[in-house]
Phi, psi and omega in degrees: 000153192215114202239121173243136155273136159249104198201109209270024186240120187257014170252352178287301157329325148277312147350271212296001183252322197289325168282343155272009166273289182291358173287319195222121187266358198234347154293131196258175221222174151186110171301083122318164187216345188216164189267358169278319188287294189305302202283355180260348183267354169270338186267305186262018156242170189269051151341139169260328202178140218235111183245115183228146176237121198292352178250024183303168168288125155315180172314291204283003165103011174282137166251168182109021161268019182276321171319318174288296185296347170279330165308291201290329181302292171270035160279343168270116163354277191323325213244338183321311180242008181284127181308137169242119200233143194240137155230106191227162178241022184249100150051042196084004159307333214262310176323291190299326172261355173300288176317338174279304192226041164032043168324159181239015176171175136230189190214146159244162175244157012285136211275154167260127181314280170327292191298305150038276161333286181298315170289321181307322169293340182270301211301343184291303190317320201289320169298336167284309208291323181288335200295313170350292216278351187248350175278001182299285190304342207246349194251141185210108160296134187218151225264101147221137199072248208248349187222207177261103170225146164290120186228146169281127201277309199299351176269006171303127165251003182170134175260139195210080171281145190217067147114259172224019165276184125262135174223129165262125165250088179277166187309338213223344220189155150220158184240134173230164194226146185261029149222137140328350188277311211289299196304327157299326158312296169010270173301340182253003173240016156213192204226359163331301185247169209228151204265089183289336159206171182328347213217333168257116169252094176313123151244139216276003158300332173287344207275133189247297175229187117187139206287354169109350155227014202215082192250143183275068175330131227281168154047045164050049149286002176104177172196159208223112183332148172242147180253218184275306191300302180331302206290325161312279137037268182287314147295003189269323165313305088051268180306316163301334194270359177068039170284157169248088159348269179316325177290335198266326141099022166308300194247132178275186195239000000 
């Protein structure tokens, strides 16, 4: 299980990590005090579950970017239902981010051990029962050299056919297969990704921006030509997923 705090308060901060280290000792933790740092640690690990104070600090020391990192976060697919537990010290806050971002709890601080506690347990249940239920779905053995390996479709960032390869572009790593199949496999057990050109597939979890010729991979991963139909493509996608293009300055118009 893999859990990141976002909390520009470092004794709140350190709390809430020692205490889901004793719910689970085996669970890894990952701290932030600022939201550019929670988003690039959210984008390149798999989070179960997310503990935020909406008035954590910007870059530049403003608060109230824990408001941001919760807007982007479930603009990612992968993220539409990973539990969010809100820690705040502000008041009838949670009623107003329930309704936004469909939070599974809240802490008000100064945080209490007991209450802590009580909310932590469903929320840690709620984050094992999703983790169950989505590696059922996300995970696909795949046939290489003399034997088998397991992979995660969602640590994918981009399909890439060439001639009669595949090339996988993973966070860490790239792979390539000598068929044109594997990659089609892929592709037929999520729904992730999106064709930006004849030759390229996105999952669109990765997408940081793009201008309409051009899309921009999340953490200087690089980026990938759009053709016209691709940019259809990505907005139709877009649109199912129930994004607001304009507000979100994902695409111009």
């Amino acid at each position: 299980m893999r859990f990141l705090i976002l909390d520009s308060e470092e004794k709140s901060n350190a709390q809430m990590k020692y205490w889901l280290k004793e719910m689970d000792d085996q669970a890894e933790v990952i701290s932030a005090c600022r939201v550019e740092d929670a988003l690039y640690n959210a984008v390149n690990q798999e989070m179960d579950g997310f503990i935020v104070d909406p008035a954590a600090r910007e870059k530049d020391g403003k608060e109230g970017g824990g408001l941001r990192f919760l807007s982007r976060i479930r603009m990612i697919r992968n993220y539409h239902f990973t539990g969010i537990l809100i820690m705040t010290r502000l008041e009838d806050a949670f009623s107003l981010l329930q309704n936004i971002f469909h939070c599974c709890g809240y802490l008000y601080k100064p945080l209490d051990r007991d209450g802590a506690f009580s909310c932590l347990d469903y929320f840690y249940d709620y984050a094992l029962f999703r983790r169950m239920e989505s590696r059922k779905k996300r995970m696909l053995y795949i046939k290489k050299g003399k034997g088998f390996e397991l992979i995660s479709l969602s640590s994918v960032i981009r399909i890439s056919f060439r001639s009669h390869e595949t090339e996988v572009l993973y966070p860490d790593k790239r792979d390539l297969f000598d068929s044109r199949n594997f990659g089609r496999q892929m592709l037929r057990e999520t729904d992730r990704f999106v064709f930006c050109n004849r030759s390229d597939a996105v999952n669109m979890d990765y997408m940081e921006s793009c201008d309409g010729r051009s899309l921009k991979l999340v953490g200087g991963m690089g980026s990938v030509d759009v053709t016209r139909a691709g940019r259809d493509s990505i907005r139709r996608y877009l649109r199912e997923s129930r994004y607001d293009l304009r507000d979100n300055g994902l695409l111009p118009e």
